[in-house]
DOSE-747268 format. One record per residue (C-alpha): residue in three letters; x, y, z. Coordinates in steps of 0.2 Angstrom, whole numbers, plus 5000, padded with zeros to 4 digits. Layout:
! residues N
ALAXYZ;...
***
This chain:
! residues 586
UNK496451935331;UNK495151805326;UNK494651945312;UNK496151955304;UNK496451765304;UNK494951745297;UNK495551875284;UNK497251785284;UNK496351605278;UNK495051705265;UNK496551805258;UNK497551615256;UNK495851545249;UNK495751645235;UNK497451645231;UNK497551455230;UNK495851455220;UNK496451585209;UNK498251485206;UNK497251325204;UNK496051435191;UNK497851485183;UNK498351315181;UNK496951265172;UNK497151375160;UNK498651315155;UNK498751175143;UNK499551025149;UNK500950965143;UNK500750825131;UNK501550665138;UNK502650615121;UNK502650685104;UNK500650745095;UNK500150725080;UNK500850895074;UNK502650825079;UNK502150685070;UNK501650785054;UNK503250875055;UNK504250755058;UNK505450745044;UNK506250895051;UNK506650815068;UNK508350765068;UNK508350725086;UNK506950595086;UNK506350455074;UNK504550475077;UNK503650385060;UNK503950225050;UNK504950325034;UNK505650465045;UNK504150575041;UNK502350555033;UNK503150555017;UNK504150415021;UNK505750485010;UNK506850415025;UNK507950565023;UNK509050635036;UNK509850815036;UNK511050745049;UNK512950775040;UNK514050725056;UNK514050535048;UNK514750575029;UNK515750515014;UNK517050565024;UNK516750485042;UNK515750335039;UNK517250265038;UNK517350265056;UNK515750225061;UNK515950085075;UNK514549995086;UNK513850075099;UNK512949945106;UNK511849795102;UNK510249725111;UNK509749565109;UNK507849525106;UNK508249345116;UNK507349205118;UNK507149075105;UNK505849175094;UNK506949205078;UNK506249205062;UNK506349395051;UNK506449565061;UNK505949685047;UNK505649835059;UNK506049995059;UNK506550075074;UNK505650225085;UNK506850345092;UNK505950455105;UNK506450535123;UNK508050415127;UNK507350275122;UNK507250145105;UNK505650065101;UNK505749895090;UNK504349775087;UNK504949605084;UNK504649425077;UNK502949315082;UNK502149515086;UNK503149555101;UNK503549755107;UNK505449805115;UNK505749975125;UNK507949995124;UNK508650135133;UNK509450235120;UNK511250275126;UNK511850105135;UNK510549965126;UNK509849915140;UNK507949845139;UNK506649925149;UNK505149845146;UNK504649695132;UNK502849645127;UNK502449475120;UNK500649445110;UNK499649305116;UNK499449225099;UNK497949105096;UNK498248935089;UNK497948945068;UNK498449125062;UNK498849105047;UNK500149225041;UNK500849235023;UNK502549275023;UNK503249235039;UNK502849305059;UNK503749465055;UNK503249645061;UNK503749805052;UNK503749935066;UNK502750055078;UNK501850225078;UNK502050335094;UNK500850465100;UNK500750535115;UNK501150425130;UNK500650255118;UNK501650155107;UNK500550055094;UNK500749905085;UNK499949765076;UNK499849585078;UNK499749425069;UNK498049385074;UNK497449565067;UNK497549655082;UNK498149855084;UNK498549845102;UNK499149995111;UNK500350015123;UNK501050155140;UNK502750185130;UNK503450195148;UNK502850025155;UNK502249915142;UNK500549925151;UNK499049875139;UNK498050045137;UNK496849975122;UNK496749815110;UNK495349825096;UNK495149645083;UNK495349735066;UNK494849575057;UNK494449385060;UNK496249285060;UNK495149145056;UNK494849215039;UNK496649215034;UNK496649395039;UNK498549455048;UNK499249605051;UNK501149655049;UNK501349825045;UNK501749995054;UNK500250095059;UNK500250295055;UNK499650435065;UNK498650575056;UNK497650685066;UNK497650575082;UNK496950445072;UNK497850265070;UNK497650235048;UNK497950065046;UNK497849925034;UNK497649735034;UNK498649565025;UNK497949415022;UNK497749435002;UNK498149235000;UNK496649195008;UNK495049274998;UNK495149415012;UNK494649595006;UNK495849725006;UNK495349875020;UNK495850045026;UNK495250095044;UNK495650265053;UNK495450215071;UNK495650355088;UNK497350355094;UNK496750385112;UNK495250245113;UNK495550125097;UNK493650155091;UNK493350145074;UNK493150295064;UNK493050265046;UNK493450105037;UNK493750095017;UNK493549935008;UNK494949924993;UNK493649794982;UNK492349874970;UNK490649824978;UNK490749824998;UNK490549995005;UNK491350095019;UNK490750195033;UNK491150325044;UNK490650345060;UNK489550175060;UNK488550255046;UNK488850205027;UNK489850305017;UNK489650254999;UNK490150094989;UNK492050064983;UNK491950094966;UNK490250024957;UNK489749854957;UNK490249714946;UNK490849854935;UNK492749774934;UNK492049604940;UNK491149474939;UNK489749384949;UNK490049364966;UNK492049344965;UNK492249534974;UNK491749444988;UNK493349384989;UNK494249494979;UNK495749514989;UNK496949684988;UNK497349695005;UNK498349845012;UNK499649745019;UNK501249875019;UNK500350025027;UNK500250205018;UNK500950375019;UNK500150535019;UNK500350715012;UNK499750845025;UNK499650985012;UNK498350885002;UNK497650805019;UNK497750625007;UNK498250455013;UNK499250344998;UNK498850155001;UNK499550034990;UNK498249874986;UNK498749694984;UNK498449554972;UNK496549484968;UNK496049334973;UNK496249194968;UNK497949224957;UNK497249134943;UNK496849284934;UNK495749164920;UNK494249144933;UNK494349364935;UNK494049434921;UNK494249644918;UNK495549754928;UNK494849684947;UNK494749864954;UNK495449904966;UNK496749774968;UNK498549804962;UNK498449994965;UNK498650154974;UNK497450244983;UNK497450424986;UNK496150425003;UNK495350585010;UNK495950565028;UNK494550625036;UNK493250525028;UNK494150375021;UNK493450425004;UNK494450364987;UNK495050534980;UNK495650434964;UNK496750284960;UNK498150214949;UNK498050034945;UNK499849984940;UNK499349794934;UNK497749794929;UNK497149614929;UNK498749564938;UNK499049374934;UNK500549334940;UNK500349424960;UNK501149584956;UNK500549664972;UNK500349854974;UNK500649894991;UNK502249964990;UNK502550134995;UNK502150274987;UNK503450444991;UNK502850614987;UNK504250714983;UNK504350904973;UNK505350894957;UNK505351004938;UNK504850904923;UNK504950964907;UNK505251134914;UNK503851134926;UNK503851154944;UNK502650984950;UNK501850904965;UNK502450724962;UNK502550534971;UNK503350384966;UNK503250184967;UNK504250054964;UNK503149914959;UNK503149734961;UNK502949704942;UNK504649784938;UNK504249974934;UNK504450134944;UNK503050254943;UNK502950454943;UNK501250524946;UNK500650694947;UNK500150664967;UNK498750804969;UNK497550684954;UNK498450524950;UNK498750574934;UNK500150454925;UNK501850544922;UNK503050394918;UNK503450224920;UNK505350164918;UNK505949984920;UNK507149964936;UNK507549784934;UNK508349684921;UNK506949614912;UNK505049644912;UNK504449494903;UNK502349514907;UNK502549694897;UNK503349794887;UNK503149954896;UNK501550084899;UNK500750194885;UNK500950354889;UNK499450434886;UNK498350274896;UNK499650224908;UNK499250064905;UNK500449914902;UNK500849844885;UNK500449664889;UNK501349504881;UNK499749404880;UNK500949244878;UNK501649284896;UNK500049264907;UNK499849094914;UNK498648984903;UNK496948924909;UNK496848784916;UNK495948624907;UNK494748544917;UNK495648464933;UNK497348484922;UNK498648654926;UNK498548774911;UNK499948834900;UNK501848844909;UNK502149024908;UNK504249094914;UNK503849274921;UNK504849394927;UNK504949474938;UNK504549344949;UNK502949354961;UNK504249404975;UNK504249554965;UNK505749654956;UNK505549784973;UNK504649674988;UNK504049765004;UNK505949835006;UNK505550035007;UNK506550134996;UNK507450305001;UNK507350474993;UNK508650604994;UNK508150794994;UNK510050824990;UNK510550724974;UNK508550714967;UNK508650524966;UNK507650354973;UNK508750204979;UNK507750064975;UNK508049884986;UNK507849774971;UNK507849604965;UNK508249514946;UNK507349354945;UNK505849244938;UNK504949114939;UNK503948954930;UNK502149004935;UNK500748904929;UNK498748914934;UNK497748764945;UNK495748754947;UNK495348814963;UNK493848864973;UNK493648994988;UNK493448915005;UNK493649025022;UNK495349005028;UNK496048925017;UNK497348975004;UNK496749044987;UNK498049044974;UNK497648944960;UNK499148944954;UNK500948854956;UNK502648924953;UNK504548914953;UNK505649044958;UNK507449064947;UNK508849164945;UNK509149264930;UNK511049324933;UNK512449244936;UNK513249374949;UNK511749434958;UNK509949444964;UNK510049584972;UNK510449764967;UNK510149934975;UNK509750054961;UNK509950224960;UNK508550334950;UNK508350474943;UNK506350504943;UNK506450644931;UNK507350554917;UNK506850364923;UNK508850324920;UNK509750234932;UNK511050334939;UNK512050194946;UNK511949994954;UNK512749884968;UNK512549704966;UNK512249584978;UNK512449394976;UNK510849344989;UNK509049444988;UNK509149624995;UNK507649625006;UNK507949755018;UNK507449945020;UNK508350105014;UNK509150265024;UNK510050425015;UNK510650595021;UNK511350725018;UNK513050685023;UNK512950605006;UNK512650425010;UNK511250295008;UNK511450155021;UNK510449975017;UNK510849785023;UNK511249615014;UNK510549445019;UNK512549405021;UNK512449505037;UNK513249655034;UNK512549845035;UNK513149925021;UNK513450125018;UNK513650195000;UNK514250354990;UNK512450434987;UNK513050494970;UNK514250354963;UNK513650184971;UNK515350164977;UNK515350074995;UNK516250175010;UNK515950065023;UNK515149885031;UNK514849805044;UNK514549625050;UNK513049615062;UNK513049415062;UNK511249375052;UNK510549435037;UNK509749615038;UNK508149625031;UNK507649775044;UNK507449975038;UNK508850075047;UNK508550245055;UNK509550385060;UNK509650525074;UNK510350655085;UNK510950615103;UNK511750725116;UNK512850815100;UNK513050645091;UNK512150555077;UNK511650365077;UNK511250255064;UNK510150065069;UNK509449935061;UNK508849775068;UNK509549615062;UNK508849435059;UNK508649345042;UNK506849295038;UNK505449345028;UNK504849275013;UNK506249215004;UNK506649075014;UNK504749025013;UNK504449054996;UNK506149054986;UNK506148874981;UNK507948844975;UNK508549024978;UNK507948994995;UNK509248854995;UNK510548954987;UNK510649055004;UNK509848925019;UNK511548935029;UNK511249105033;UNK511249125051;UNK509449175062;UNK509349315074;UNK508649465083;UNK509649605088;UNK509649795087;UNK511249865083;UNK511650055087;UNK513350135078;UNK514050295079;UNK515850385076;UNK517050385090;UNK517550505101;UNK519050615097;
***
């Protein structure tokens, strides 16, 4: 009896070892999406798991439930309020993953919402120190999900990561000194379960970087300097200077050289490259900085697993009038001139939208989107550089006096702004967020001190139209024709969607969420959200249905920065809300 116990409890032994041996050998299952999700992610029509619905960032949908058809009765689903009396701008994009919608929010705050009812599951608030100094107002742009984390930035130039289910801290690394002038606003982006991520502050005589950090830990694996002179590392080793020293500047001014990365990147996983647009150099007044200031007012094609520079495309060389770069540049497939090519495309601060053969940076065109480029002429084709009009850069200034009173236009706030554009794979177009208007621009003395603002310059912002600022452009990248425009009477200073239901969906600062004919401009539909959207909406599949959101709340730099066109539109009304529509049953 005791034998065949014995035999009994050696037999259950070896079974339990053997189903533990089993179990080990299975993978577990990862707790949220991996960076292979992530990579394909453009495909996912159930989730919204990357800041431009995919690492492209073409913010593209295939989802054709919502159509030129239906849209016509799309209604509210619900809206969540942020709360609170922390306003200002909400220019985030959302995450959609596993029943739940993930927004960051004004002053560097995080909020979980339960996808189907609105209800909030979990909010995290930054503890902010006393002197950030951000640019452009306190706003945040969105959040990267991986695994069980959700990842953001924050104003005192912090990526702090979060448990997507409670909110919990699970890391927080200082990506630069706050006390500097260095911020951050953007998005991060996942590539091979690293964090890519950029840094804003370019007022401030900061220097632009680009910094691959683990998703799992926060530590620090390769950090790229955007400012010829400072070199990069990898691994806590050097990794070879940015560019060559003083070769585009002069003295000791790439110290301070600026070009920050303040808008985040996108990546092409076929090429394994990361595309980081570069800010303005430092200071503005362009006198005190002479040669093209490399590598500010650019994009970057980065190796992503060294963080080396692969090759660049400056699109203001010299820039004097702070024509940033950072806007984002979409790959996308296209035949020109016959020819099957590998392609991306920026529309730029300065006023032009760029093609460029993505796989070298070689220049393929550059077309005018806005009413009036008054800083140049257009690009040579066989240089790519701009055909300056000398008498339109800001004069040096004499001795303690301002230089020569220049008008410029587009204006510094850019002909396209931070606003991401849209790409449709259907119709072969861009629709550009764009802005007509200029500005009285005129250069100061100025010298660098830490912290402080380093412009150099002085400005007035002014209309140029009578019957708009803004104007959502559609355009052909083949031809560099616009195909068609809607104008808006206030700024357009919000994010694209498009789909395949033949739509392209952006907001007004007048409140409204807007859907339009992806082919003729014409508007199908709008709705009032009850402050200005200056948010990026999304779109997604849920238990058979599709969604469309975008958060609302008027903010951002226009009513900072827009002098008397600022004025034009200060009624408009604060907030901070995510608002969810879909088509009604039956």
């Amino acid at each position: 009896m005791k034998g065949t116990l014995r035999r009994s409890l050696a037999g259950l032994a070896t079974s339990a070892l053997a189903s533990a041996a089993l179990v080990a050998a299975v993978p577990a299952l990862a707790d949220g999406p991996t960076s292979a999700d992530i990579a394909a992610s453009a495909t996912n029509t159930s989730a919204v798991l990357t800041n431009g619905m995919g690492p492209w960032g073409q913010r593209y949908s295939t989802l054709t439930q919502v159509n030129t058809g239906t849209v016509k009765n799309l209604v509210p689903a619900f809206a969540s309020s942020l709360g609170g009396e922390k306003q200002r701008g909400q220019e985030s994009q959302p995450i959609v993953y596993d029943g739940t919608i993930y927004v960051t929010g004004s002053y560097s705050r995080l909020f979980a919402f339960d996808a189907r009812t609105g209800e909030k599951k979990w909010e995290y608030n930054a503890r902010l120190p006393d002197g950030i100094m951000p640019c452009c107002d306190v706003v945040n742009r969105g959040a990267a999900i991986h695994g069980d984390k959700i990842i953001f930035a924050t104003l005192d130039a912090h990526l702090i990561a979060l448990n997507r289910h409670t909110g919990k801290v699970i890391w927080n690394k200082a990506i630069a000194d706050y006390q500097a002038g260095y911020s951050a606003t953007a998005a991060p982006m996942i590539v091979k379960d690293m964090v890519i991520y950029g840094n804003s502050g370019g007022e401030f005589g900061i220097v632009g970087s680009v910094q691959a950090r683990d998703v799992n830990t926060g530590e620090l694996i390769w950090e790229r300097p955007t400012i010829e002179g400072h070199v990069g590392t990898l691994r806590g080793q050097p990794n070879g200077m940015t560019g060559k020293l003083n070769a585009t500047w002069t003295g000791d001014l790439w110290k301070t050289g600026g070009g920050a990365t303040w808008l985040g990147g996108t990546y092409d996983p076929e090429s394994n490259l990361i595309f980081m647009g570069t800010g303005n150099p430092g200071p503005w007044n362009s006198h005190l900085r002479p040669g093209d200031n490399l590598y500010t007012s650019s994009t970057l094609a980065i190796d992503a697993d060294t963080g080396v520079i692969k090759w660049h495309f400056q699109t203001t060389p010299h820039d004097g009038w702070d024509f940033d770069g950072v806007n984002e540049f979409i790959p996308f497939d296209a035949t020109v001139g016959g020819k099957p090519m590998k392609l991306g495309a920026k529309a730029d601060r300065n006023g032009y939208f760029f093609v460029l053969d993505r796989t070298n940076g070689k220049f393929v065109s550059a077309s005018k989107f806005v009413m009036q480029t008054t800083w140049a002429n257009g690009f040579n084709p066989k240089t790519g550089r701009p055909n300056y009009i000398d008498d339109n850069r800001p004069g040096a200034p004499v001795g303690a006096e301002k230089g020569k009173v220049v008008f410029s236009s587009p204006s510094f706030l850019g002909g396209k702004n931070w606003m991401p554009m849209a790409y449709s794979q259907q119709t072969g177009l861009f629709y550009i967020p764009s802005n007509d208007w200029g500005m009285d621009i005129w250069n100061e003395p100025i010298a660098y001190k830490k912290g402080a603002a380093y412009l150099g310059a002085g400005f007035t912002i002014k209309p140029i139209a009578e019957d708009h600022i803004g104007a959502l452009r559609a355009m052909d990248p083949t031809t560099g024709k616009i195909v068609w425009e809607y104008k808006n009477k206030a700024p357009l200073w919000g994010g694209v969607l498009t789909t395949a239901g033949g739509l392209v969906f952006t907001g007004t600062p007048e409140g409204y969420l807007k859907a339009f004919d992806a082919k003729t401009g014409q508007e199908l539909w709008k709705f009032q959200t009850g402050s200005g959207v200056v948010g990026s909406p999304v779109t997604w599949q849920q238990d058979g249905e599709q969604y469309i959101a975008v958060m609302s709340g008027w903010g951002g730099a226009v009513p900072l920065w827009g002098g008397e066109v600022a004025k034009t539109f200060k009624e408009i009304s604060q907030g901070g809300s995510l608002w969810v529509f879909k088509l009604p049953k039956n």
